[in-house]
C-alpha atoms as one frame of an Amber mdcrd trajectory, in Angstrom:
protein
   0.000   0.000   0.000   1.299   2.788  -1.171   0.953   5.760   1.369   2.482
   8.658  -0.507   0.773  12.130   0.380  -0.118  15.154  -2.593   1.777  17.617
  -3.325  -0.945  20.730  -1.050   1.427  23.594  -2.565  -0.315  23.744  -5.880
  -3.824  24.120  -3.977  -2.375  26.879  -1.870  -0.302  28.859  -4.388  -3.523
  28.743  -6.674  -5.748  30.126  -4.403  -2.476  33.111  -3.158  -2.275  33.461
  -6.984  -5.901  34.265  -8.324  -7.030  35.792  -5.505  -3.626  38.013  -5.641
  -4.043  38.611  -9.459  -8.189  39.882  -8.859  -7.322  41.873  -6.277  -4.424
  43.713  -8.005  -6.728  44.212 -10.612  -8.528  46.233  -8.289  -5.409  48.313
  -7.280  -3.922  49.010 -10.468  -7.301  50.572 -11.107  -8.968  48.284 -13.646
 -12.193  47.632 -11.229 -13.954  48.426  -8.250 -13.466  46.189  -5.045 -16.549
  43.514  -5.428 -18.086  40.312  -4.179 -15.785  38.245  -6.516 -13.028  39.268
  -5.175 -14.404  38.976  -1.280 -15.449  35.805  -1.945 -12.677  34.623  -3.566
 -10.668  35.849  -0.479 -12.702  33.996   1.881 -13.017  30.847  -0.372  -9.634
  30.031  -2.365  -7.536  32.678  -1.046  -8.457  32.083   2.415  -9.870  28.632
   3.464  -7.959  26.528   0.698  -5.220  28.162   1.814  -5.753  27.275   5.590
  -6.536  23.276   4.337  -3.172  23.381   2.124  -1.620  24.506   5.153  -2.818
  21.748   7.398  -2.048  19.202   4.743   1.587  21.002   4.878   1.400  20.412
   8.349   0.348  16.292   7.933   3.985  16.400   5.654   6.107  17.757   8.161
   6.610  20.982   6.185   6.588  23.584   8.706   7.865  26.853   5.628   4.313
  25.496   3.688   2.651  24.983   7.002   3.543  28.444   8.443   2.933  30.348
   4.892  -0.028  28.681   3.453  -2.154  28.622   7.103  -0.612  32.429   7.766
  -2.195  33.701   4.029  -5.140  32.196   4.270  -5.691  33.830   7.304  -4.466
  37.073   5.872  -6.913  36.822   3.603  -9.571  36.182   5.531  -9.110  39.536
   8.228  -8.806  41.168   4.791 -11.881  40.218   3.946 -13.456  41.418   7.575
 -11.652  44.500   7.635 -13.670  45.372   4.589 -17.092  43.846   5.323 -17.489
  44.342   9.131 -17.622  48.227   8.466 -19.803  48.142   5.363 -22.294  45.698
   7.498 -21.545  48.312  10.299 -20.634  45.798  13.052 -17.662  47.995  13.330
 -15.533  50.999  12.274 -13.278  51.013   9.217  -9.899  51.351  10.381  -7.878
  54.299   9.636  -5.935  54.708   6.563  -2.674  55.073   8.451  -3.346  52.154
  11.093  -4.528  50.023   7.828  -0.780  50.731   6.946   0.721  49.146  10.291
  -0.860  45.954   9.565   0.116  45.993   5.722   3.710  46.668   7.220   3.329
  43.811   9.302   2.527  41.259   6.569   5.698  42.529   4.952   7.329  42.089
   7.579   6.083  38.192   8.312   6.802  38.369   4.270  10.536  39.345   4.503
  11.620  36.696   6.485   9.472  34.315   4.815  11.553  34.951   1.794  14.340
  34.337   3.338  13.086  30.969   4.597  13.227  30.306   0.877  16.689  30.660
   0.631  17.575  26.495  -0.602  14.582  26.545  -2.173  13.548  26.970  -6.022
  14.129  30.105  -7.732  10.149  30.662  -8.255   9.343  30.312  -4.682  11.922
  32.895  -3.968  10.403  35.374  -6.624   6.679  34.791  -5.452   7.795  35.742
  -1.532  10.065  38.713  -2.754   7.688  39.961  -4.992   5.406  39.614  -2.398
   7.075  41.474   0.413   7.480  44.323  -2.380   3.951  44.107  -2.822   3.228
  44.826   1.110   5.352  47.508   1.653   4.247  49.553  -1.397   0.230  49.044
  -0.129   1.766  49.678   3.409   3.002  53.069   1.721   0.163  53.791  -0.251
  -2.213  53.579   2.642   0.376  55.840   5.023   0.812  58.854   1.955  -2.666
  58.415   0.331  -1.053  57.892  -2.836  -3.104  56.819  -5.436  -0.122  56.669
  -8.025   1.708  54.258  -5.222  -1.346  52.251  -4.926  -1.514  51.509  -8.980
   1.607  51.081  -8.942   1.621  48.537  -6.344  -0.998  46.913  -8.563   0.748
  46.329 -11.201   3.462  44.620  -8.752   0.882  42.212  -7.071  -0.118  41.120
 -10.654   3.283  39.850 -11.071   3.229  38.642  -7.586   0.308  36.868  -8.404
   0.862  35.700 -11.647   4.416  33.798 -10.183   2.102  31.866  -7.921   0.225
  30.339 -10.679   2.678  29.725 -12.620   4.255  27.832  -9.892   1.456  25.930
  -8.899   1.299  24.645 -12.063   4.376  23.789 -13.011   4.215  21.367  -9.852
   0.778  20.251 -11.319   2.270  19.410 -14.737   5.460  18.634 -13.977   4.623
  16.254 -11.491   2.150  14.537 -13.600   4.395  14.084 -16.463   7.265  13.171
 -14.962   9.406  15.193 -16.177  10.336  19.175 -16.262   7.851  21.036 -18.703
   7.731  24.439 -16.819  11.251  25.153 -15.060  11.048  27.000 -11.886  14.954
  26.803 -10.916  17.402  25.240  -9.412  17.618  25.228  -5.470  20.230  27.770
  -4.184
């Protein structure tokens, strides 16, 4: 009997990367901030993020368990930060406090990346990009910049967009055996 787990990191860098693409979408100024991208917070960014963390957790990977659980999360209180006020169960905070905890996830982000020092180039671009990503929204939100704010959209698309293509290049790669989409050598 063969008792060889799945691969969770394609699950949770799929629901990081969509939800991270929509939601830059938003910031670069494409769209307005909508259900689709609240419920894809909750759904895929959040709670399939949270189960690919625990199924991190089953393989003993405490950098998946710690990053996949911690986004998912992340995306979640985004989500609440956003709806509690609009439902008015309470008060939408500050644009300069909403900076703090931005700054925060950067920081969490930061040495994150570094925890993927050893590991595949692509991993190391999705958590730089990343940290980039929460210290120009930490910005934006402390100088009201709107030209920050686009620009930090444009960023999180990329951010984003490395996720996916990560995810599946474990999907595909995996399932053919062989390398189809590089994603670099560990260093």
């Amino acid at each position: 009997m063969d008792n060889k787990l799945a691969n969770p990191a394609p699950l949770g860098l799929m629901g990081f990367g969509m939800t991270t693409v929509l939601l830059n979408i938003h910031n670069a100024g494409f769209f307005g901030l909508g259900s689709m991208i609240l419920a894809m917070g909750i759904f895929y960014g959040g709670i399939a993020q949270v189960i690919a963390g625990i199924m991190e957790f089953k393989k003993g990977n405490t950098f998946g368990t710690t990053a996949f659980t911690s986004y998912g999360l992340f995306w979640m209180t985004l989500v609440f930060l956003i709806v509690f006020p609009i439902m008015g169960w309470l008060e939408k905070p500050p644009a300069a406090f909403m900076g703090w905890y931005l700054f925060l996830w950067g920081l969490f982000t930061f040495f994150m990346w570094i925890g993927t020092f050893g590991k595949n180039r692509a991993i190391q671009f999705v958590f730089l990009t990343l940290w980039i990503l929460f210290f120009l929204l930490a910005i934006e939100h402390w100088t009201g910049s709107e030209a920050i704010g686009h620009f930090a959209g444009y960023e999180g698309i990329i951010c984003g967009l490395s996720a996916i293509y990560l995810a599946m290049a474990e999907v595909i790669n995996e399932s053919l055996g062989k390398t189809v989409l590089p994603i670099g050598d560990r260093i």
